[in-house]
C-alpha positions in Angstrom: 0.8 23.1 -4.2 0.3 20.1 -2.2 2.7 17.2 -2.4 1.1 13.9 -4.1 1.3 10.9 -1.2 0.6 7.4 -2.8 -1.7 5.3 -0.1 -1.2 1.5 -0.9 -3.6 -1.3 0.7 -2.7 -4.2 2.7 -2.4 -7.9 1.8 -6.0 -7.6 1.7 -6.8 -5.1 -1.0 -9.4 -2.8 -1.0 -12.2 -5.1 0.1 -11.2 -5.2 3.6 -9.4 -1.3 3.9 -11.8 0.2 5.7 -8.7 1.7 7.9 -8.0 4.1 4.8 -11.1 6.3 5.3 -9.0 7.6 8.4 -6.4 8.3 6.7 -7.6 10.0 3.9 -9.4 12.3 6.0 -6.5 13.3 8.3 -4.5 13.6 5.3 -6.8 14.7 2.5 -5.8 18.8 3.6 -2.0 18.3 3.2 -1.7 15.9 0.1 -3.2 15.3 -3.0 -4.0 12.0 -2.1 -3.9 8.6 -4.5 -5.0 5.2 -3.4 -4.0 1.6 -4.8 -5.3 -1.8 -4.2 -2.1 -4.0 -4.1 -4.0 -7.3 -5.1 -5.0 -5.2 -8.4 -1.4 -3.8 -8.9 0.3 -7.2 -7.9 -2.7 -9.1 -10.9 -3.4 -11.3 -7.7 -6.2 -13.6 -8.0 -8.7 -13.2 -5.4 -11.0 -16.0 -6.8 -9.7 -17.5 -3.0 -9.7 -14.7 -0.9 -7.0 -16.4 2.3 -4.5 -14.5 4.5 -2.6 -17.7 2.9 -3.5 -17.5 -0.6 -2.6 -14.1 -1.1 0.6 -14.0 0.9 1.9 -16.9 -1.3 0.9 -15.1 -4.1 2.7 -12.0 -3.3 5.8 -13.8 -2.5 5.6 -15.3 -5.4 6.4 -12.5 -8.1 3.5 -10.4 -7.2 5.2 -7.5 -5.2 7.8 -7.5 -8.2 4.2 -7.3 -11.0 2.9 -5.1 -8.1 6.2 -2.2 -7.9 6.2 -2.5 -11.6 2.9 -1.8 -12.1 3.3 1.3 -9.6 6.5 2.8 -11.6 4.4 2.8 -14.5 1.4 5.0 -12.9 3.6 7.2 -11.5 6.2 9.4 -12.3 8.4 11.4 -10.3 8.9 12.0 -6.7 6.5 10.9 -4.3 5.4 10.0 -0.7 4.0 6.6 0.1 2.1 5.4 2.6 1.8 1.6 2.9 0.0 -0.6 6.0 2.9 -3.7 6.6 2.7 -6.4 8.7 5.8 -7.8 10.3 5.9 -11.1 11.2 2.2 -11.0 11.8 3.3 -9.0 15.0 2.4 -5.5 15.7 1.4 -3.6 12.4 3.5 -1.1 11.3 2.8 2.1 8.9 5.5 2.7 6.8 6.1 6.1 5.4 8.5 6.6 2.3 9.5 10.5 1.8 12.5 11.1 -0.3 14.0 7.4 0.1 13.7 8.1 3.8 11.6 4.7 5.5 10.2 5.9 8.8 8.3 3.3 10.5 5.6 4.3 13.6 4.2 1.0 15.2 0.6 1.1 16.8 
């Protein structure tokens, strides 16, 4: 049985993930693949869709509505796959196995 791994959006949701498709598709024969629009698991409102406005609104108790949200879909061990940018710098992916964070810039 393939494991479940958890594929999380960027700041930007699922409007502008059109990165994913890759991923699902290089991944899609090892996992049993899931995928979640962090503006809808955060409740962000998108009504002003800015790198800005949705930052602030992150930061602002919607990664904490967002991880809730997240721990109530799923139960259990799982993977996680989430697109990060640090410091508006390089991006980073960051994989989660086990409680294990291994990050692989690009």
């Amino acid at each position: 049985m393939k494991p479940k791994l958890i594929i999380l959006s960027d700041l930007w949701g699922k409007k502008k993930s059109d990165w994913v498709a890759y991923y699902i598709k290089e991944l899609q024969d090892h996992f049993v693949l899931q995928y979640y629009d962090c503006c809808e698991l955060g409740a962000l409102d998108t009504s002003t869709y800015t790198e800005e406005n949705l930052h602030k609104q992150f930061t602002n108790r919607g990664i904490d509505r967002a991880v809730q949200n997240l721990l109530t879909l799923e139960k259990g061990k799982i993977h996680i796959l989430d697109w990060l940018e640090i410091g508006y710098k390089k991006p980073e992916y960051i994989i989660i196995i086990r409680g294990f964070i291994n990050k692989v810039t690009i």
